[in-house]
C-alpha positions as CSV (number, residue, x, y, z in Angstrom):
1,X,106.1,84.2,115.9
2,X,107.6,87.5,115.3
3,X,106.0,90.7,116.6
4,X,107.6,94.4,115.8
5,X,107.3,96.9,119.1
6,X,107.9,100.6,118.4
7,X,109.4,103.6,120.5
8,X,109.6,107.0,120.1
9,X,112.9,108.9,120.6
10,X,114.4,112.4,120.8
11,X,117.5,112.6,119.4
12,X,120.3,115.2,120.7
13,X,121.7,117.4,118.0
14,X,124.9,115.8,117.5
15,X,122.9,112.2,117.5
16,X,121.1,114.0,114.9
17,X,123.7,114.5,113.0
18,X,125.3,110.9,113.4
19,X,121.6,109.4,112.4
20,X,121.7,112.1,109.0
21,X,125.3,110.5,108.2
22,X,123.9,107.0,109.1
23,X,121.2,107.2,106.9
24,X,123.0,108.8,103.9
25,X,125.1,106.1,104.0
26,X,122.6,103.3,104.0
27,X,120.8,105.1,101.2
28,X,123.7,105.4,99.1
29,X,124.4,101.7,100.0
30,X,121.4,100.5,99.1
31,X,121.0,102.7,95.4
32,X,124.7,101.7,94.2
33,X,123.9,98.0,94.8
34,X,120.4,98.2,93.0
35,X,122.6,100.2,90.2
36,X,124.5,97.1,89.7
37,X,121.7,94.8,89.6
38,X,119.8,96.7,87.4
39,X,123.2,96.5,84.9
40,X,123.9,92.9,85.4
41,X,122.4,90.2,83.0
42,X,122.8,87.5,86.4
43,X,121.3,89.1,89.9
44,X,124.3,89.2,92.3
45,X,124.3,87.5,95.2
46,X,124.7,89.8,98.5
47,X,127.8,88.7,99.4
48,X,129.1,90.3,96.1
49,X,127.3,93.3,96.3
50,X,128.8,93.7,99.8
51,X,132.2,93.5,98.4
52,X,131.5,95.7,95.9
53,X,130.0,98.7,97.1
54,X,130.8,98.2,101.1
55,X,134.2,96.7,101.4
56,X,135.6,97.7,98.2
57,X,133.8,100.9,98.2
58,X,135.7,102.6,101.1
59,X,139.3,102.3,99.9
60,X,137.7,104.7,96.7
61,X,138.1,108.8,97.8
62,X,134.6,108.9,96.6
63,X,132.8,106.5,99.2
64,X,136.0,106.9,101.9
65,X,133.2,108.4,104.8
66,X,131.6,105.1,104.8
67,X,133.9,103.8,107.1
68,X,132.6,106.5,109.5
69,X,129.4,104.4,110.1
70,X,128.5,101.1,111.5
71,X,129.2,98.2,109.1
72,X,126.1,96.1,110.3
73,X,123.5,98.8,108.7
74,X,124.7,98.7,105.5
75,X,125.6,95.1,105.4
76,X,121.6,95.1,106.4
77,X,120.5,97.6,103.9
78,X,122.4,95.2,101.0
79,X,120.6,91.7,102.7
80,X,117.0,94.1,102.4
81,X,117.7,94.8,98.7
82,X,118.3,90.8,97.9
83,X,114.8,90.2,100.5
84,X,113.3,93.1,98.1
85,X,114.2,91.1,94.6
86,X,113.1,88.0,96.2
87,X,109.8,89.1,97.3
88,X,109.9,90.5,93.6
89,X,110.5,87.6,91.9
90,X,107.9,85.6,93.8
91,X,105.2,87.7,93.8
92,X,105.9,87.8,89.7
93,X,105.5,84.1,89.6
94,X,102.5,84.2,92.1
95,X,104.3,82.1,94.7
96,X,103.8,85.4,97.3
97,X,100.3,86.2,99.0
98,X,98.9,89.6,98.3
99,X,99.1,92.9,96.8
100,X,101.9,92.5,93.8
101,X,105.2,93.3,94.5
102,X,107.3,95.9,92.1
103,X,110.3,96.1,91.3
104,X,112.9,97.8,94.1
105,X,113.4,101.5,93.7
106,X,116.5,104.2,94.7
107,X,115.6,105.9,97.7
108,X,115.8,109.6,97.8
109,X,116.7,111.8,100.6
110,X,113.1,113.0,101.3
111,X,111.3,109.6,101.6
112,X,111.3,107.9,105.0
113,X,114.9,106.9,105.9
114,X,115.4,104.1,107.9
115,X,118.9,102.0,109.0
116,X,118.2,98.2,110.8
117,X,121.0,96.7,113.5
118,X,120.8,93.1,114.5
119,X,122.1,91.6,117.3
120,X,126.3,92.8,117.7
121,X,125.5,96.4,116.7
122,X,123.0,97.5,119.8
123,X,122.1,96.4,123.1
124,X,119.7,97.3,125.9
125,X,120.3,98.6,129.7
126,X,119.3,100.9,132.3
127,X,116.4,101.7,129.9
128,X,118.5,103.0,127.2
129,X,119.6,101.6,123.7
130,X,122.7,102.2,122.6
131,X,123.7,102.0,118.8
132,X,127.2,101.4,117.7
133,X,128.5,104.7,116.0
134,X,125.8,106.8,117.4
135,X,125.4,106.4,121.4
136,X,123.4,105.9,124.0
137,X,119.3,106.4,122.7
138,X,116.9,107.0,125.7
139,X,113.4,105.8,124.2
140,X,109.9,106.7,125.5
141,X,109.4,103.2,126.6
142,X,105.4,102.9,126.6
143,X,105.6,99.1,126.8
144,X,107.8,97.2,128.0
145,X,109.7,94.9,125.5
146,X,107.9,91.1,126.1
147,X,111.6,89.9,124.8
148,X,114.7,90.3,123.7
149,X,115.0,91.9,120.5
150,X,116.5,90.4,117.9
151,X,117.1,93.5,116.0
152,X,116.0,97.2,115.9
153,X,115.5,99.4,112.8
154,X,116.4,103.3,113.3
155,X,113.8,105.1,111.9
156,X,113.3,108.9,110.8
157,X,109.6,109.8,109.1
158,X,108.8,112.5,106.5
159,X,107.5,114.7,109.5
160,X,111.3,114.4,111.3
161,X,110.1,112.0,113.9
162,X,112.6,109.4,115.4
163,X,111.2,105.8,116.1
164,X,113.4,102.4,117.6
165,X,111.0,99.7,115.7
166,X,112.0,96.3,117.9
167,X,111.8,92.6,116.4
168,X,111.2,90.4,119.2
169,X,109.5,86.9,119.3
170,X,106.3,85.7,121.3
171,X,104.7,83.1,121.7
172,X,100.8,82.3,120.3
173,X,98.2,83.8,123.3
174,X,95.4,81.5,123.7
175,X,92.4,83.5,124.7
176,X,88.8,81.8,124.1
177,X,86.2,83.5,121.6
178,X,82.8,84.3,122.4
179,X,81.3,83.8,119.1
180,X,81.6,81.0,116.7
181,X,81.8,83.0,113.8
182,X,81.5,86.7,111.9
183,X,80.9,88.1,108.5
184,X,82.5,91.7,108.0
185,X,81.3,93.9,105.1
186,X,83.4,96.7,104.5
187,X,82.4,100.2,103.2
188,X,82.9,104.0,103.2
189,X,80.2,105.4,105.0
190,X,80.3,103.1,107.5
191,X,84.1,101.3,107.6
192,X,82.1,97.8,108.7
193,X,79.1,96.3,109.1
194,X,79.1,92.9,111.0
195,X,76.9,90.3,110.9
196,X,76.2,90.4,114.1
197,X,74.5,94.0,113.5
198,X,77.2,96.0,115.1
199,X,78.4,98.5,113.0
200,X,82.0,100.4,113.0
201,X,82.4,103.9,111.8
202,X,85.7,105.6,110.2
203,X,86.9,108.9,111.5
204,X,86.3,112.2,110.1
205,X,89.4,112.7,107.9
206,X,87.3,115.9,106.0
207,X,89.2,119.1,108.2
208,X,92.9,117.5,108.1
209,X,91.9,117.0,104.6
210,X,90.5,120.6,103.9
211,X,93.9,121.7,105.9
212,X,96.0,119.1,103.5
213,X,94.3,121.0,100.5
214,X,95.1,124.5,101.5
215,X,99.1,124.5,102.1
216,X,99.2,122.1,98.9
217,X,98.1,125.4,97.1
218,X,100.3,127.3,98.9
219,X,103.1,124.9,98.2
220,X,102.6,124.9,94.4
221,X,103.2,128.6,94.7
222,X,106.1,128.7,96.1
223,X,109.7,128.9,94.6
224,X,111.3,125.4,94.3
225,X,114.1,124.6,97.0
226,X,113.1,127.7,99.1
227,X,112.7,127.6,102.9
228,X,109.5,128.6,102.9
229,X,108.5,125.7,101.1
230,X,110.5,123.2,102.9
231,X,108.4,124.5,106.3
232,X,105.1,123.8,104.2
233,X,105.9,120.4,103.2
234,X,107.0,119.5,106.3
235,X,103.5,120.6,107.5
236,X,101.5,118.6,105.1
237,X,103.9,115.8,105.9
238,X,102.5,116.2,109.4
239,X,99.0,116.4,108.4
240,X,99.5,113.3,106.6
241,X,101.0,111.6,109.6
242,X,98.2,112.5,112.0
243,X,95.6,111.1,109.6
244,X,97.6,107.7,109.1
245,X,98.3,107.3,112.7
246,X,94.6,108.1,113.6
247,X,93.6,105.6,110.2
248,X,96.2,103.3,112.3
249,X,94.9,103.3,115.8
250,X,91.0,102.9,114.7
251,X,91.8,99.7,112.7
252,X,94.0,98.0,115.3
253,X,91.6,98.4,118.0
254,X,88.9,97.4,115.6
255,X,90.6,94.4,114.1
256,X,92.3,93.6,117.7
257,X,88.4,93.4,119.5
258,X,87.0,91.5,116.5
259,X,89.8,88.8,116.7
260,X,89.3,88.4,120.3
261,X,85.9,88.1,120.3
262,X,85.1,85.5,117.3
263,X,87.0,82.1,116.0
264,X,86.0,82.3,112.3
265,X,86.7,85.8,110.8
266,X,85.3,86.3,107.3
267,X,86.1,89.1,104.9
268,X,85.5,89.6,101.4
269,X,88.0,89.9,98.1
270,X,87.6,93.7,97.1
271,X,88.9,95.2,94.1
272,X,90.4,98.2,95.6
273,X,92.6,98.8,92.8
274,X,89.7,98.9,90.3
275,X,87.3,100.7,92.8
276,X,90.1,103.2,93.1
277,X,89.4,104.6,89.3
278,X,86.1,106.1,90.1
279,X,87.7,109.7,90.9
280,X,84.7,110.4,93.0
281,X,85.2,108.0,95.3
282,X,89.3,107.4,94.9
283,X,90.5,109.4,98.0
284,X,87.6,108.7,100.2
285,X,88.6,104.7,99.7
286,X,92.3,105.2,99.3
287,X,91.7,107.0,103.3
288,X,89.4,103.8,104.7
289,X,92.7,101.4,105.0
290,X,90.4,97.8,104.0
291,X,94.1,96.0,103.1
292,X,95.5,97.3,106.1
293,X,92.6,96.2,108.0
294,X,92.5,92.5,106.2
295,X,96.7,92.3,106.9
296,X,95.3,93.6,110.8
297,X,93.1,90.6,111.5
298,X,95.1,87.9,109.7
299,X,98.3,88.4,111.5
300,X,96.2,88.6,115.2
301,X,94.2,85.8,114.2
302,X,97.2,83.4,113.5
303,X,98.5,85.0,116.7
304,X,95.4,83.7,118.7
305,X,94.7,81.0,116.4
306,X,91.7,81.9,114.9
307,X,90.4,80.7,111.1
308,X,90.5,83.7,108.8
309,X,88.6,83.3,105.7
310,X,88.6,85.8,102.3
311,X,86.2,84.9,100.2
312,X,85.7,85.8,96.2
313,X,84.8,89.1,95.4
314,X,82.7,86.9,92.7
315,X,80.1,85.9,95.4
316,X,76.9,87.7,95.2
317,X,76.8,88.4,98.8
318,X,74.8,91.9,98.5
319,X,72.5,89.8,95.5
320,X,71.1,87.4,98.1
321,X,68.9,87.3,100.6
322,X,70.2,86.3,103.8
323,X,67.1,84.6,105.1
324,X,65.6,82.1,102.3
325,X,68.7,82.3,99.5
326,X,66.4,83.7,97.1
327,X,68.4,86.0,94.5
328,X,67.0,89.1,93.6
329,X,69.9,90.8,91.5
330,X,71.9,93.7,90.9
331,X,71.0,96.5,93.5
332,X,71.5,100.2,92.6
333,X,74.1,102.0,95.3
334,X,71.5,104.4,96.3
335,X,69.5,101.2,97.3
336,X,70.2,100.8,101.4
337,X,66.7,98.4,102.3
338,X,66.0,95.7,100.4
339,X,62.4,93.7,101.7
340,X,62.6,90.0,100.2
341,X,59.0,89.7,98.9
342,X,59.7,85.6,98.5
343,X,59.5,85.4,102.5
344,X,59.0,88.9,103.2
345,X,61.9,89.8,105.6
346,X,63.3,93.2,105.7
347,X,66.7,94.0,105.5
348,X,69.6,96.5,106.1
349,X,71.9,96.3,102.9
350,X,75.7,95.9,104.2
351,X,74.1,93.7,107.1
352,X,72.2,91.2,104.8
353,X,75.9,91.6,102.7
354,X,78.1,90.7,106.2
355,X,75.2,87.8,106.9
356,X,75.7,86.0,103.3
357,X,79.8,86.7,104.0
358,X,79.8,84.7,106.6
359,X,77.7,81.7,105.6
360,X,80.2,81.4,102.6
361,X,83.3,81.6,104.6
362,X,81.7,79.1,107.3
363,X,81.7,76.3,104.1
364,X,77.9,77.0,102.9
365,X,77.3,77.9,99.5
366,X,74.4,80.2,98.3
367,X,71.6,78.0,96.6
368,X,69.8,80.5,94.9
369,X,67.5,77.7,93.3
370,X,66.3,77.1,96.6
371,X,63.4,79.5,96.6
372,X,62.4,80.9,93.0
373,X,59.7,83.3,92.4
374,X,58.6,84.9,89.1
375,X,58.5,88.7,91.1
376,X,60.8,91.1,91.9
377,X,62.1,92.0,95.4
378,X,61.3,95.4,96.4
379,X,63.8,97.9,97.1
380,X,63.6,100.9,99.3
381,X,66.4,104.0,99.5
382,X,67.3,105.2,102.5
C-alpha cells in the first residue's frame, strides 16, 4: 500500500530561483503536450509526446532553456498528462470510483506548481534531500520517513510555501476495533453525529471568512497587475490555506479515531453537488469537507482492514424510526426531535438518522410494513 508523507522546506534564494525555472518548465511541458492532444484526432502515446515537446523541443531557440532543468520532471509531468486522460476516459465510461473526472486543463503560473522526481533524480542523507539541478534541500523532518521513497513531488502553494510530498510503501497495521460497527450522519451544524451518540463538531470558519470577505473588496479595487494587489491576493491565498489546513487536520484526526475504533464504518451517498445549489447553504457545505472526509476513512480503513460501507442516498434513513421501523415521512429541517407515537420512543434527529445508517450498511433493510399505524408521529423543533 502506498502512503504519501509531506515536509516543509525553506528554500534559499538561488534554490528559489532554480524551483521558479523548474516549475516553468514543467508547466510549459505539460500545456504544449495537452496542445497536441487536444489537435490530434488519435491521443498520443507518451513516448511521442516526449519526443515531441522534450527531446525535440530543446534543439528549437524557442524551448533551448529546457535543457537547463532535470529531464526526469518533465518526462514526469508528460507520464501525469497520459495518467490525467486515462483517469478521464475511465471515469467517462464509469469504470473509475467517485467524483467525475474532467477533462485535463493548461496550468497557469498562479495555480499551485508542482514538479515530481522518481527514483535516479533525488536521494536522501544526513537528513537532507538533494534534487538533481537544484541542490541539497534541508526539510523540517516531523516524522521520520517509515521507508524508502519511491519518489518525491516538489511542491510550491498559492501562499509561496515549499513542501517535499514522499511516496513510500507500508505495510497494512493490524490494530483491533472496539466496536463492531458505526453509522455516521453528516451535517453542518454539527459535522457528525454517530450512532453511538457521540457527536463531532466543525470549526468556526466565520472570522477567517469575514477576513476572506474584506481584502476580496479591497482586491476588486485595486488596479489589475499592481503590487499592491499581488500582496492582497497572496493574503487571501493565506487565509484560504489556514482554513483548508485547519478543515484538513479536524477530519484526519476524526476520520483516523473512528477507523481505529470500529470494524464496519457506514456513511451515506450525499448529493453534494445538488445540495451545493441552495445559495444559502453553498459555502457553509462547500467549507464542511464530507468527500474529503468519505476518501479519509476509506483509504485508513483499507489500511487497517476495516469494511467501509456507503449506502444510497435513496434510503430513508431520517424517515424511519430507529426503534420499531415504523415510517413516519418527510420531516421539515427545522424539525430536530421526532417522538415515534407507534412505540413511543423519543429521538434526536441526526442520531435516529446515524442509527438507521448503520443497520443498512450492516446488511438489514428497513421494513417499514413492520409496524403500521393510521396516526401521525409527532414532531418537536428544537
Amino acid at each position: 500500500m502506498k502512503a504519501r508523507y509531506q515536509y516543509r522546506f525553506y528554500p534559499t534564494d538561488q534554490q528559489q530561483q532554480s524551483l521558479a525555472q523548474l516549475f516553468g518548465c514543467v508547466r510549459v511541458v505539460w500545456n504544449d503536450a495537452l496542445a497536441i492532444c487536444k489537435q490530434s484526432k488519435k491521443l498520443p502515446s507518451s513516448n511521442d509526446l516526449q519526443k515531441l515537446v522534450i527531446t525535440q523541443a530543446k534543439k528549437t531557440d524557442e524551448r533551448i532553456w529546457l535543457s537547463e532543468v532535470s529531464n526526469i520532471p518533465l518526462q514526469q509531468s508528460v507520464a501525469d498528462l497520459g495518467v490525467a486522460y486515462k483517469n478521464f476516459f475511465d471515469s467517462l465510461r464509469g469504470k473509475r470510483k467517485g467524483k467525475k473526472v474532467g477533462r485535463p486543463k493548461f496550468k497557469k503560473k498562479t495555480n499551485q506548481q508542482s514538479a515530481r522526481f522518481r527514483i535516479g533524480g533525488f536521494s536522501i542523507k544526513d537528513d537532507e534531500v538533494y534534487l538533481a539541478k537544484i541542490g541539497n534541500i534541508k526539510p523540517i523532518w516531523s516524522r521520520d520517513l517509515p521507508a524508502s521513497p519511491t519518489s518525491v513531488t516538489v511542491i510550491k502553494d498559492c501562499a509561496n510555501r515549499y513542501f517535499l510530498s514522499f511516496v513510500v510503501e507500508i505495510e497494512p497495521v493490524n490494530i483491533d476495533a472496539k466496536n463492531q460497527s458505526i453509522g455516521i450522519d453528516l451535517g453542518i451544524k454539527t459535522f457528525a453525529v454517530m450512532s453511538n451518540g457521540e457527536k463531532a463538531e466543525s470549526p468556526d470558519y466565520s472570522v477567517l471568512d469575514k477576513r476572506i470577505r474584506k481584502l476580496q473588496k479591497k482586491l476588486a479595487r485595486q488596479q489589475k497587475d499592481s503590487k499592491r494587489r499581488s500582496v492582497t491576493r497572496l493574503k487571501i491565498a493565506k487565509l484560504h490555506n489556514q482554513i483548508a489546513e485547519t478543515r484538513k487536520d479536524f477530519l484526519h484526526k476524526l476520520s483516523t479515531k473512528i477507523v481505529n475504533e470500529n470494524q464496519v464504518i457506514v456513511l451515506e451517498d450525499l448529493n453534494v453537488s445538488g445540495m451545493v445549489k441552495n445559495r444559502k447553504l453553498s459555502r457553509a457545505i462547500s467549507q464542511q469537507g464530507w468527500r474529503e472526509f468519505r476518501t479519509l476513512c476509506e483509504g485508513k480503513s483499507e489500511r487497517l482492514d476495516r469494511d467501509f460501507h456507503v449506502i444510497s442516498r435513496w434510503e430513508p434513513t431520517s424517515q424511519i424510526c430507529s426503534e420499531c421501523g415504523y415510517k413516519w415521512g418527510k420531516l421539515d429541517l427545522k424539525v430536530r426531535t421526532v417522538q415515534c407515537l407507534n412505540c413511543g420512543a423519543e429521538h434526536d434527529r441526526d442520531e435516529n438518522a446515524a442509527k438507521n445508517i448503520n443497520t443498512v450498511g450492516i446488511g438489514h433493510c428497513h421494513d417499514s410494513k413492520r409496524t403500521r399505524i393510521d396516526r401521525k408521529t409527532t414532531s418537536v423543533a428544537s
